[in-house]
Structure formats: structure tokens, C-alpha cells
N, C-alpha and C positions, 0 to 999 in steps of 0.2 A: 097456234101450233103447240103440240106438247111432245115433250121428251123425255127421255129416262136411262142410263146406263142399271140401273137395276131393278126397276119393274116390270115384270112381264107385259106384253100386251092388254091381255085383260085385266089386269090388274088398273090399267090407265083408263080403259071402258069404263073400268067400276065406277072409278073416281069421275070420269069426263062424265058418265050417265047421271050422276048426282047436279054436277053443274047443270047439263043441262035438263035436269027438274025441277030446278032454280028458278029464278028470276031473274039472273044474271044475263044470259043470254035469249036468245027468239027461237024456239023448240027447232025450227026448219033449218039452223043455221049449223055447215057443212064444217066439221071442226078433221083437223088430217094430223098424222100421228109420223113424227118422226124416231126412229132411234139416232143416239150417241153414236161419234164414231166407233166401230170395234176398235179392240185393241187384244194384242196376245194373236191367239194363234186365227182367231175370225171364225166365223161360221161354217163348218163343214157342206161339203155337197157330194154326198154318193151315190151307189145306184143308177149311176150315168147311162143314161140309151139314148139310142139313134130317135129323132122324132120326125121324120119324112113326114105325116099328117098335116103335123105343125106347119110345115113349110109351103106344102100346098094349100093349107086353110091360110097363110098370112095371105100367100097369093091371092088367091079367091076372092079374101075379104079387101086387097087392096084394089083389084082390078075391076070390083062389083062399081057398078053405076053409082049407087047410094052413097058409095066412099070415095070415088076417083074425083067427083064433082069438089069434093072436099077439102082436094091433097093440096093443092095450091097455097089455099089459104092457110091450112095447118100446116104449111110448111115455113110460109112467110112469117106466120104466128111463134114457130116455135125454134125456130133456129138463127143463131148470130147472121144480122145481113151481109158481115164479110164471108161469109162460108156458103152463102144462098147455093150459087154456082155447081161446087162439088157438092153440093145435098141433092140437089136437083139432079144432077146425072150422076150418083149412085142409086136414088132411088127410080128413074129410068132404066137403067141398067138392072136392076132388082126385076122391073114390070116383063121388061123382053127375057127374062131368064139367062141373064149370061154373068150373072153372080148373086149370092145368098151369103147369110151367114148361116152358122152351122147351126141347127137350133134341136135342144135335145130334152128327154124327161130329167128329172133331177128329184134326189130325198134331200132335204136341207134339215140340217141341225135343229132348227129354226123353224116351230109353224105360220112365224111371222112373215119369212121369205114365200113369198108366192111365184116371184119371177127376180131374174138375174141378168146383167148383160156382164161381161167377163172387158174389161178395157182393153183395147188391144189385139184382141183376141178373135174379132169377130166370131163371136159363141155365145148365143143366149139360152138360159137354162129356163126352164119352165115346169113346176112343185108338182112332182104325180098325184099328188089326191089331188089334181085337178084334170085328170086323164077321164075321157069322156064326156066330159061339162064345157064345151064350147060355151054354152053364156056365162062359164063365170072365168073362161081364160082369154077371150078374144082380146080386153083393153090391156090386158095385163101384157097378151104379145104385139099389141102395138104399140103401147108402152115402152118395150123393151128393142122393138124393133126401130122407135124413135131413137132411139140411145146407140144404136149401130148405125142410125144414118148418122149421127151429130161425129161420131168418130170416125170419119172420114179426113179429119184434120186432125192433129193434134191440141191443138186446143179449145179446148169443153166450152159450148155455150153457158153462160152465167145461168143459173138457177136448171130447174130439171125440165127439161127440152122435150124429154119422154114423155113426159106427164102431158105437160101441155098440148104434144102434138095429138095423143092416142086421146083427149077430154075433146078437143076440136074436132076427130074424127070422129067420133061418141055422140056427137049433138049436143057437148056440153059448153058452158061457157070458159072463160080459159079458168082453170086455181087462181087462188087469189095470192097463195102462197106458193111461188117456187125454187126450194130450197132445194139442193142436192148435194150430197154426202157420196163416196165412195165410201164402199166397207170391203172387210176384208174376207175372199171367202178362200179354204182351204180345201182344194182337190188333191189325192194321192199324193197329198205330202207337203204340196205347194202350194203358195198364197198368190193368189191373183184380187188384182182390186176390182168391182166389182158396182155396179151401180142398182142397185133394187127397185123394184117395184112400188110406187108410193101405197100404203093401207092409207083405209080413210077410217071414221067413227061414224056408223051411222046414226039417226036419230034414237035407235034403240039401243046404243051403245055397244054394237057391233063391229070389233075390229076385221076389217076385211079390204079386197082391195077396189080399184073404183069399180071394177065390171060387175061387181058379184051381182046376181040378178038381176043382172043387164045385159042386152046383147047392145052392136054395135050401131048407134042410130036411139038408141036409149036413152032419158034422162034419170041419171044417180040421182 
């Protein structure tokens, strides 16, 4: 894992693409990019719109045969076994349509942030230059959609729940690392904390997030 309070994203590509043209590591080997906690005012989010789409494409993509077969196991996978219970029937509840969180387009600060869950809030933000591109936002809103089912309780499962559930539903195998970080994001005025979307590096030193040229049932 690598991190940075003052390097940009690509800036850590540059450096990570050097390593691995090394010999240090195995060319094929899946290296994922954290930031520092924020601090000060957090990353902005404006530009805020309604994203109905979004809401019938999670449906869609949750109730598809390819992924339903899957939910189980990604659910056992990625979430504290004390909290199985209420994950399980909220995301039941999510399947018959008689609750959602609110999920909307967003500009962030940041063209690191790709996607957002807002804690608390049930509200997930999803980055307009990803408007249109269904294979590069699907992991990114299951992802994020993982992170509204873990908060159903108030206490977070250890490491990033999002990740892992949306890589399981994906066809991938679980991260090897799961770390999670709340940051800080700043809407008209106000700081909410916020959980992000994991980027990864890919083998071409690509910072990006796990979906990008993938759809869901894809191997990164």
C-alpha cells in the first residue's frame, strides 16, 4: 500500500510505475493507493444532482442473476458477523424496493474521488465524468453501496467492507489489503465524513478505480 498527504495521485503512478519496472516486485502484482487522512476543510463536492439512473442501474445490477447468486457470499465475506442479521435485511429491503439511499452525481475537488458514501447520511455521491460510462462506475457504486449497507449499525466493520463486497461481486478475489479511512468532504458549507472509493495502480501505472474497464463479473 502507498500513501501520501502531498503527492498527487499521479505523482505516486510515476514513482509506483518505476517500482514496478524493477525487479522488486512480479509486473502482474495488484499494488492499491491510499490517501492520508484529510484534514482542514476536506475535499469539496459540488454540482450536486438527483441520479435516479444510478438507483435503478444498482437495482438492476443487484437483482441480475450473475450477481444475486453472489450476494450471499459477498455478504458473509465482507461484513462483521455480528451485524450479518441487519445487513441482510437492509439489503432485502433495498431488493423489494421499500428503501434506498439517495444516490446523486457529484464534482469533487478531487479527481482522485471517484465515488463517496456520506456516513450517516445514507447518501452516496458518484464523480460526473463518470456520467455515461456504466463499465467504469458499476464497482465503484457497489462499492459505495457496500458502505450504506455496513451502516446500518453504528459500528464500521474493521477494514473496507465496500471494497471487498463490490471485488466479490466483480469476480474478483477478496484485496489483500483492507484498510479504511474516513475523510473529510465539504458540501455547502459543511463537513461530513465520508468514506471513498478505493483507486487502485494498475500494471501501467494507472491510478484509477477497481472498475475502470470492467464491467461487473470482470477480472481487474
Amino acid at each position: 500500500n502507498f500513501g501520501s498527504e502531498s503527492f498527487l495521485p499521479t505523482d505516486l503512478a510515476a514513482e509506483i510505475r518505476l517500482i514496478q519496472q524493477s525487479d522488486f516486485i512480479n509486473q502482474d502484482t495488484q499494488l492499491q493507493l491510499y490517501t492520508a487522512p484529510t484534514t482542514g476543510d476536506g475535499i469539496s463536492a459540488t454540482g450536486i444532482e438527483p441520479a435516479p439512473d444510478l438507483l435503478r442501474h444498482a437495482i438492476r445490477l443487484l437483482s441480475s442473476p450473475s450477481l444475486s447468486e453472489k450476494l450471499s457470499t459477498a455478504v458473509d465475506s465482507a461484513f462483521a458477523s455480528d451485524k450479518l442479521e441487519e445487513v441482510d435485511s437492509r439489503l432485502n429491503l433495498f431488493l423489494s424496493g421499500q428503501i434506498a439511499p439517495t444516490i446523486e452525481w457529484a464534482e469533487f475537488g478531487s479527481s482522485f474521488v471517484k465515488g463517496a458514501y456520506l456516513i450517516g447520511e445514507q447518501r452516496i455521491l458518484i464523480n460526473k465524468s463518470l456520467i455515461g460510462q456504466p463499465e467504469m462506475y458499476e464497482n465503484i457504486l457497489l462499492e459505495e453501496f457496500g458502505h450504506w449497507l455496513d451502516d446500518v449499525t453504528v459500528i464500521d466493520t474493521p477494514g473496507d467492507e465496500g471494497l471487498v463486497f463490490a471485488s466479490l461481486l466483480s469476480g474478483n478475489s477478496s484485496p489483500r489489503s483492507t484498510n479504511d479511512i474516513a475523510h473529510k468532504l465539504k458540501i455547502d458549507g459543511e463537513l461530513y465524513f465520508a468514506e471513498f472509493a478505493a483507486p487502485i495502480i494498475t500494471s501501467s501505472g494507472v491510478v484509477t478505480s477497481i472498475s475502470e474497464g470492467a464491467s461487473a463479473g470482470d477480472t481487474v
